[in-house]
C-alpha positions as CSV (number, residue, x, y, z in Angstrom):
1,X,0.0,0.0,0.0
2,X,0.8,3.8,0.1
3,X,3.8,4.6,2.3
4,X,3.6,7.6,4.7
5,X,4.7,10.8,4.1
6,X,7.6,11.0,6.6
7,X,9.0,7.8,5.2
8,X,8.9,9.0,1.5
9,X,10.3,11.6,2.2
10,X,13.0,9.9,3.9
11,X,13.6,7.4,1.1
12,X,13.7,10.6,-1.2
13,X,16.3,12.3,0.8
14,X,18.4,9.3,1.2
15,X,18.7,9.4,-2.4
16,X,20.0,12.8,-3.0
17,X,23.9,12.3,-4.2
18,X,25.3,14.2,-1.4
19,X,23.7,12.1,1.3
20,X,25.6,8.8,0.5
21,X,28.9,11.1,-0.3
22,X,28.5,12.4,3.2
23,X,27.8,9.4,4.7
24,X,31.1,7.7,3.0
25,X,33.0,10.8,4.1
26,X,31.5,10.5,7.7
27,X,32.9,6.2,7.3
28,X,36.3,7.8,6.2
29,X,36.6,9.7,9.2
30,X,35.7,7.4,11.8
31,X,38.0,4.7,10.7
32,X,41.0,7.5,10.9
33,X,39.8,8.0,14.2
34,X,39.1,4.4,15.1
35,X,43.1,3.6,15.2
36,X,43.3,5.7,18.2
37,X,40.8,3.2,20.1
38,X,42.3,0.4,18.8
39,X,45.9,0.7,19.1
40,X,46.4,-0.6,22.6
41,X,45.6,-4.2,21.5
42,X,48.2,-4.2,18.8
43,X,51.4,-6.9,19.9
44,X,54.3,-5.0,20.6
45,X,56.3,-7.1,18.0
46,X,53.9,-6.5,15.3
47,X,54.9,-3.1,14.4
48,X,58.3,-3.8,13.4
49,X,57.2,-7.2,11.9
50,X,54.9,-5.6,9.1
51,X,56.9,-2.4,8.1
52,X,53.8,0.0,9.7
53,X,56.2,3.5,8.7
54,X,54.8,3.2,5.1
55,X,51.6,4.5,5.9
56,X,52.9,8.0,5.9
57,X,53.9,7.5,2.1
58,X,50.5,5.9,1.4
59,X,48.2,8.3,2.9
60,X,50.1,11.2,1.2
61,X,50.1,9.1,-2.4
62,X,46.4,8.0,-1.6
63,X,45.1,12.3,-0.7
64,X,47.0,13.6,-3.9
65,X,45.8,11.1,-6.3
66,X,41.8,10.9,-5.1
67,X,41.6,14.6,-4.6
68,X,42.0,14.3,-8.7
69,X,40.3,11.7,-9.1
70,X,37.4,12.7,-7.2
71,X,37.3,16.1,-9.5
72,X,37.6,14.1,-12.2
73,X,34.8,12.0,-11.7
74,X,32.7,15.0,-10.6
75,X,33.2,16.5,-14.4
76,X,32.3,12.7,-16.0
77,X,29.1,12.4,-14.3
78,X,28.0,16.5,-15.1
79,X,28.7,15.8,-18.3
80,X,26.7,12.9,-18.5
81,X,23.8,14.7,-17.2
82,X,24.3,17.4,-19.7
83,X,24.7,14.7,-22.6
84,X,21.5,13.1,-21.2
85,X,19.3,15.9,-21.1
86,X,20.1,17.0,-24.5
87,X,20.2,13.9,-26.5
88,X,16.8,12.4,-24.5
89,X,14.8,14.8,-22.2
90,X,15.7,16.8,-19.1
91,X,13.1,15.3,-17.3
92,X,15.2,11.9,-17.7
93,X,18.2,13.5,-15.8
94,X,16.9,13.0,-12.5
95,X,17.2,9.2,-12.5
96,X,20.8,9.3,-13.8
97,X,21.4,11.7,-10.5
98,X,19.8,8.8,-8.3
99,X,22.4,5.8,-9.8
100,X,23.8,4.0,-7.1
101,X,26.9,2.7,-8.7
102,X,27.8,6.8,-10.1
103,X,26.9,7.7,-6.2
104,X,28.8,5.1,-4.5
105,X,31.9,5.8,-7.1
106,X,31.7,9.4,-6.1
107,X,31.8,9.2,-2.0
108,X,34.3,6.1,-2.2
109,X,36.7,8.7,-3.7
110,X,35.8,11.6,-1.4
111,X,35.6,9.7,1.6
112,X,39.4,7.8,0.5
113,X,40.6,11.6,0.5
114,X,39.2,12.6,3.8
115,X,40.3,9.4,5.3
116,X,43.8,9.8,4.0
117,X,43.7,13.6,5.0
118,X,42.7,13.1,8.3
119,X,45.1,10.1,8.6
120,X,48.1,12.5,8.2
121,X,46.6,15.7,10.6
122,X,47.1,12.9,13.2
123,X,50.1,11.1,12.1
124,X,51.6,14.5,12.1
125,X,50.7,15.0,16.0
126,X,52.4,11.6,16.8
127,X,49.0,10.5,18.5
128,X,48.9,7.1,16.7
129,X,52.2,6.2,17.9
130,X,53.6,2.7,16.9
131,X,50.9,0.7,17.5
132,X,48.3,3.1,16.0
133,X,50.6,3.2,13.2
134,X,49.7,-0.6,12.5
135,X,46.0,-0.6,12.8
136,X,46.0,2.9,10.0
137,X,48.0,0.8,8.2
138,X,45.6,-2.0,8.0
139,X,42.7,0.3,7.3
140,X,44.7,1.8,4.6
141,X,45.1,-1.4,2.9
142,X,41.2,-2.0,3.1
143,X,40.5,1.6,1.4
144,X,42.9,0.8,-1.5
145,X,41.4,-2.7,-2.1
146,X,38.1,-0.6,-2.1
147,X,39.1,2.2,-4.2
148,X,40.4,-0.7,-6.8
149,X,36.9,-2.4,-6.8
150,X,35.2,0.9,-7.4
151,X,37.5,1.6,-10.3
152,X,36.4,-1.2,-11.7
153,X,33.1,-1.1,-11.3
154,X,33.4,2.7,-12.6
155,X,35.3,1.7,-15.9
156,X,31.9,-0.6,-16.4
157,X,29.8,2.2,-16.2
158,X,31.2,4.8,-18.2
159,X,30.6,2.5,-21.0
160,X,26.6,3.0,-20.5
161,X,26.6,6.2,-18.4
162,X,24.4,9.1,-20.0
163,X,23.9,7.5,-23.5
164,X,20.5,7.1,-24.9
165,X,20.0,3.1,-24.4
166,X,21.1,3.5,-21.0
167,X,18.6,6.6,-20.1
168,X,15.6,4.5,-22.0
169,X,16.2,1.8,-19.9
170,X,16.0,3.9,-16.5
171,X,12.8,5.9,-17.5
172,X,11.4,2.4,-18.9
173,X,12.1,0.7,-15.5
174,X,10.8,3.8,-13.6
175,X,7.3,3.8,-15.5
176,X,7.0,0.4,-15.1
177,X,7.6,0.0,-11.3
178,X,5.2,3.1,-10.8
179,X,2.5,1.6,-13.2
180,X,2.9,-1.8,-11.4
181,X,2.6,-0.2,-8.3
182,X,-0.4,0.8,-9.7
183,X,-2.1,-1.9,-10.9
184,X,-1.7,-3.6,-7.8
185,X,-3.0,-0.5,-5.8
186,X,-5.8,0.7,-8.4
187,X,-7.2,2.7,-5.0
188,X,-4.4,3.3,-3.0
189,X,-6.2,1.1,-0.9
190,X,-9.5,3.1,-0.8
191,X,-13.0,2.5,-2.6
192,X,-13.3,3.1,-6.7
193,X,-14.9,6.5,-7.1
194,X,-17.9,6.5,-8.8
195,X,-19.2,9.7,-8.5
196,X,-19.3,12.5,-5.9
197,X,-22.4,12.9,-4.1
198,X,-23.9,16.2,-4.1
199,X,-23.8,17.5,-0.7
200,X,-19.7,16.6,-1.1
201,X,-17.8,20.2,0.1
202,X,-14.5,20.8,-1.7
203,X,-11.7,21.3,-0.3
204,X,-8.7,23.4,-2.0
205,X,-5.0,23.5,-2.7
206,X,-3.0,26.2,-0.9
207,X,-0.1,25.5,-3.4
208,X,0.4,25.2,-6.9
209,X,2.1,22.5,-8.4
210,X,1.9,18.6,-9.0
211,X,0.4,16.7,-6.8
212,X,3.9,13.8,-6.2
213,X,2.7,12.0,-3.3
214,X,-0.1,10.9,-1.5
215,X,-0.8,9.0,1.9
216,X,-3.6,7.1,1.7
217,X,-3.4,6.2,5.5
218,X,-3.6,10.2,6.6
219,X,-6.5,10.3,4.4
220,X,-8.4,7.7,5.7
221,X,-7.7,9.2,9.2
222,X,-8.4,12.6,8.5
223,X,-12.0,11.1,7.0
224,X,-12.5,9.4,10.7
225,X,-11.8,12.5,12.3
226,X,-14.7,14.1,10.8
227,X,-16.5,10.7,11.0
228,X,-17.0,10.9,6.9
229,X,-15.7,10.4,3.5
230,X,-13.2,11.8,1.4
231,X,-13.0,11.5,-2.0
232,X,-9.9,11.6,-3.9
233,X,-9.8,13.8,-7.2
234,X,-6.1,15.1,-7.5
235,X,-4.3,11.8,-8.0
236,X,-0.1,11.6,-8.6
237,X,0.6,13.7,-11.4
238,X,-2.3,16.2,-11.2
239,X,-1.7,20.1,-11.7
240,X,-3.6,21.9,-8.7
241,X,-3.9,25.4,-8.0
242,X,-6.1,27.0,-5.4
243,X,-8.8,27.3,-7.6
244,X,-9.4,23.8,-8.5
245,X,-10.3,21.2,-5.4
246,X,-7.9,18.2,-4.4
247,X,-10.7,16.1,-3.0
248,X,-14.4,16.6,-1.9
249,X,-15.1,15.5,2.1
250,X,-19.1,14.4,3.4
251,X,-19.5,14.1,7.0
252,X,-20.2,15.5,10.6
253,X,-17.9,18.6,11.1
254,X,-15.9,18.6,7.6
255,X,-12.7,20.2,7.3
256,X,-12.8,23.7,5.9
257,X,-9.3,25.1,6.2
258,X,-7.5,24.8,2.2
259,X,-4.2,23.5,4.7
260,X,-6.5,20.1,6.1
261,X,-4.6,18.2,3.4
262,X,-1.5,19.1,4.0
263,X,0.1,15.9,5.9
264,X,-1.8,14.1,2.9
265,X,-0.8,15.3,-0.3
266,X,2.6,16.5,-0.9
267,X,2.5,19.2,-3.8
268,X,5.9,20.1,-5.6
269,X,6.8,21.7,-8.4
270,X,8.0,18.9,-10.6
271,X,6.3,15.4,-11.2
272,X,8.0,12.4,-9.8
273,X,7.9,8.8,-10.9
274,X,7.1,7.1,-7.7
275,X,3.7,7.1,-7.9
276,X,3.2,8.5,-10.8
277,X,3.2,5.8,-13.9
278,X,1.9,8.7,-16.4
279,X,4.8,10.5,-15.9
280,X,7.0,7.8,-16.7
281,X,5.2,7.0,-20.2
282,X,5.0,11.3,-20.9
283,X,9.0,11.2,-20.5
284,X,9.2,8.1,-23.0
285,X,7.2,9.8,-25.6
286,X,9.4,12.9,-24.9
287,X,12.5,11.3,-26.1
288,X,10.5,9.8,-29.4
289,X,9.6,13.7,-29.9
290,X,12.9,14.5,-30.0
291,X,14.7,12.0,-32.0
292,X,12.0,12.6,-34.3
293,X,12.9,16.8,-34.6
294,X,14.6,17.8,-37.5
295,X,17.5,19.0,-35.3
296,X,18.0,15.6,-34.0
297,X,15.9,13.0,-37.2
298,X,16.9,9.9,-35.4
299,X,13.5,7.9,-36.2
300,X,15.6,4.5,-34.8
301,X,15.1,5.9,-31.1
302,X,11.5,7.0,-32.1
303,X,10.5,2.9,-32.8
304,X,13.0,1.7,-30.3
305,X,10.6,3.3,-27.8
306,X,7.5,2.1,-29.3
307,X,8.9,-1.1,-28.3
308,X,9.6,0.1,-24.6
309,X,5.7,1.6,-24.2
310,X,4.4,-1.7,-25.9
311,X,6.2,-3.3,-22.9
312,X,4.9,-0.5,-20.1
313,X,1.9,-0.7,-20.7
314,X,1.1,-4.2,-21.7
315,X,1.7,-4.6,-17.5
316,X,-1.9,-3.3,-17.1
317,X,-2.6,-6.8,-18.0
318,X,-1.8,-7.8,-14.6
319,X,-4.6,-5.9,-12.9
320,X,-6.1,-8.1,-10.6
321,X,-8.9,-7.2,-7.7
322,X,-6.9,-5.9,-4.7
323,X,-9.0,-7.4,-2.3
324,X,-10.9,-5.9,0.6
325,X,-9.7,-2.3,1.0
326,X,-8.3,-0.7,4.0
327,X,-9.7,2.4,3.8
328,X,-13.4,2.2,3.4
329,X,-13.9,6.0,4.0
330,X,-11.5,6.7,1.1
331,X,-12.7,6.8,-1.9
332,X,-10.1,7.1,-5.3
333,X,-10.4,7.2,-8.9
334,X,-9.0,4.5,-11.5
335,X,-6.2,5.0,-13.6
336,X,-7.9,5.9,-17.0
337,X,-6.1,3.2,-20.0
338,X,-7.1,6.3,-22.6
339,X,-5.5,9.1,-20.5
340,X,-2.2,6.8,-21.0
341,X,-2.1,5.9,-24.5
342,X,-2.9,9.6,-25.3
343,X,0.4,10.3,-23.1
344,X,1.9,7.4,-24.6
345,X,2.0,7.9,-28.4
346,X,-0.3,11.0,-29.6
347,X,3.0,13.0,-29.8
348,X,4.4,10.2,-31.5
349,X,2.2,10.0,-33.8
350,X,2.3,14.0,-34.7
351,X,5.6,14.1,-35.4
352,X,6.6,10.7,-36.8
353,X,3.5,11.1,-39.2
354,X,5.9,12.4,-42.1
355,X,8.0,9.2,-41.9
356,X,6.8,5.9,-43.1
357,X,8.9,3.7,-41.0
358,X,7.7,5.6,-37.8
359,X,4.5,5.4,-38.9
360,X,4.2,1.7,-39.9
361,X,6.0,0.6,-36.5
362,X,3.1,3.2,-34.0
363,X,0.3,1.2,-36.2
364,X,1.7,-1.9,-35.3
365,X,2.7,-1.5,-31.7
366,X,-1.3,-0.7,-31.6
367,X,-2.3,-3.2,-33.0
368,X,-0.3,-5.5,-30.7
369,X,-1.6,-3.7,-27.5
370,X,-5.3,-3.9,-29.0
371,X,-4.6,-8.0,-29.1
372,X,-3.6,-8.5,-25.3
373,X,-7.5,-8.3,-24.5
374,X,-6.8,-6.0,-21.3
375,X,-10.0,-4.0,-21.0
376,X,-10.5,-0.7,-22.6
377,X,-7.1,-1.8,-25.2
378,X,-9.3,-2.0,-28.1
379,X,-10.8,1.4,-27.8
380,X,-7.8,3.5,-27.1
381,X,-5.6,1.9,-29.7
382,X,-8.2,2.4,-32.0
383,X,-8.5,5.7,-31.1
384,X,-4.7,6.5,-31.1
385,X,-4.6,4.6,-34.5
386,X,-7.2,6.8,-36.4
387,X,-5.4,10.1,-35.1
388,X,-2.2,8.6,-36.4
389,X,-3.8,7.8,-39.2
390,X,-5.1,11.5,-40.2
391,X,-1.4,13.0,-39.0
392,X,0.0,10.5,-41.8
393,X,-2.2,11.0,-44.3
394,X,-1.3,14.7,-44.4
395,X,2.2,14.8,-44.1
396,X,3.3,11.6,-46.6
397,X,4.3,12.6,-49.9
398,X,4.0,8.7,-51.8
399,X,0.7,7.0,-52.1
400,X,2.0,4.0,-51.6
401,X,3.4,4.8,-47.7
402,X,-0.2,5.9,-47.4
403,X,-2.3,2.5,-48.2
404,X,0.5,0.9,-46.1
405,X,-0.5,3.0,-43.4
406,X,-4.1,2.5,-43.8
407,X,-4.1,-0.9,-44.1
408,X,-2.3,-1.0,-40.6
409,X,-5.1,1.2,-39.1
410,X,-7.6,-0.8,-40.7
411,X,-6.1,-3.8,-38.8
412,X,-6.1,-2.1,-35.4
413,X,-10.0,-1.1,-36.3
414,X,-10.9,-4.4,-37.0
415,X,-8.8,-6.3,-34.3
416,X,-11.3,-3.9,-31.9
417,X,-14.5,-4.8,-33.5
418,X,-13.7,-8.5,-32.8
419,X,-13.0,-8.0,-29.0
420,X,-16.0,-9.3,-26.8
């Protein structure tokens, strides 16, 4: 079900790329520190034994070299941002920032320079002594075996990092987990919304911006408080402003401050993917727009992501009843299939019209969705095919590319007029 809003918000912070950096850097510094405690239960022979006075020629290699390093790898992944945004969407750019191995790869390197740094300030007191020398020593040997690892690991993902297969594949896995998420939370948990009964008050938006986030549970408990019902209108995704209403309440006492919702409904000013599967589909039909500009005319990314929303949304299929809800005084509306093959491929179809290939592949990847027999299919790829249809009519030059094209659409029409 929904999580809370405290604990999204915690698993959102956590993901912020100088949260791990810090936390490696904190690491760093407590294993510097760490050979002070431990140095008493070092054998007196075991200094001598394993050569402990090349730590001071580590440390000082190790802080030079991962000072650079860590610089360098700070330009590597802006550029990759930069090369992201411009050759798929902006929008994609914030789940290249969220990449674990980029993230760990960056704090390993900061936190080997603060730990090597801090390692010398003490050194240079004499406050390790001897036997503090060993233990440094030995965590010194564990930082370079893990700055080798992470090199490696690193060299891996500069092969992938910020090209266009690699920033399809994160938006792709992004829509998917939210529309799965979805599908096997249709309600949040709540009642389907029907309709709004008539004596419903409305209750407004103090903010304007998207709604990102939404706890179901504070809902329902916000309903009990007024010993009513609350129904849902501004779903993940949704533009509010504090003219339209976020949800309608019926009960004894209602709530008539715009702010009742605020521990509800978390209102930014960008859309996020958590919970938010539309989003993920609009950025995948962002990057077919694109390619498809004359500034880019790369109509291989434009069909490569037909494939990728063929796949996202043939997960509807999975739908299933989610069983006795927990919230009874919550009431939420469905996921509409229209509202996401309109976000899926009307802006494809726009501007791939004028190319055959384009169009021929949008035809077919409807025509595949309209044979999965997932309720309301038929309809929308219908619908989606005869708008393709007109764009294509207008903008191909060769008859022929035309009765291809028709021919296709006629196949999606007809596949819908056979489904019970």
């Amino acid at each position: 079900m929904t999580t809370s809003k405290t604990l999204w918000r915690i698993v959102r912070f956590s993901r912020k790329i100088w949260v791990r950096a810090a936390l490696y850097s904190l690491l760093a510094v407590a294993a510097a520190l760490l050979a002070l405690v431990l140095k008493p239960y070092v054998p007196d022979d075991l200094p001598t034994a394993i050569g402990a006075d090349a730590v001071d020629s580590l440390l000082t290699i190790l802080g030079s070299s991962m000072l650079a390093v860590t610089t360098f790898t700070l330009n590597i992944m802006v550029s990759s941002y930069a090369s992201a945004a411009g050759a798929a969407t902006p929008r994609a750019t914030g789940l290249l920032i969220e990449d674990d191995t980029s993230q760990s790869v960056l704090a390993t390197f900061l936190g080997s320079f603060l730990y090597s740094l801090i390692g010398l300030i003490i050194l240079r007191t004499g406050l390790y002594g001897a036997h503090g020398r060993v233990v440094l020593f030995g965590f010194t040997v564990f930082v370079i075996l893990t700055i080798t690892v992470t090199f490696l690991r690193w060299i891996n993902r500069l092969s992938t990092l910020g090209r266009i297969q690699d920033t399809l594949s994160r938006v792709e896995d992004a829509a998917r987990e939210a529309l799965n998420w979805r599908v096997a939370n249709p309600y949040f948990g709540g009642m389907p919304l029907q309709e709004i009964p008539a004596d419903a008050e409305p209750i407004y938006s103090r903010a304007i911006g998207y709604v990102s986030h939404v706890d179901a549970g504070a809902l329902s408990s916000l309903a009990s408080d007024f010993d009513g019902d609350l129904y849902l209108i501004a779903t993940p995704g949704a533009f509010v402003e504090p003219s339209s209403p976020v949800a309608y309440v019926r009960g004894k006492n209602p709530p008539k401050e715009t702010g009742a919702l605020d521990d509800c409904i978390t209102i930014e000013n960008e859309r996020t993917y958590s919970q938010d599967p539309r989003f993920g589909v609009i950025v995948l039909s962002e990057i077919a727009s694109r390619a498809l500009s004359p500034a880019v005319n790369d109509p291989g990314t434009a069909i490569d992501v037909l494939g990728r929303l063929v796949r996202v949304l043939s997960d509807l299929g999975g739908a299933a009843d989610e069983g006795m809800p927990l919230y009874e005084n919550l009431y939420v509306p469905r996921l509409r299939t229209h509202d996401l093959f309109n976000d899926a491929f009307r802006a494809i179809g726009r501007d791939g019209a004028g190319l055959v290939e384009v169009a021929i592949r949008l035809q077919k990847s409807l025509r595949m969705l309209a044979r999965t027999g997932i309720a309301h299919f038929e309809s929308a790829a219908t619908e989606q095919s005869q708008i393709a249809l007109h764009h294509a009519e207008k903008a191909l030059a060769v008859d022929e590319d035309k009765a291809i094209v028709r021919a296709l659409a006629a196949s999606v029409a007809a596949q819908a007029s056979r489904a019970p």
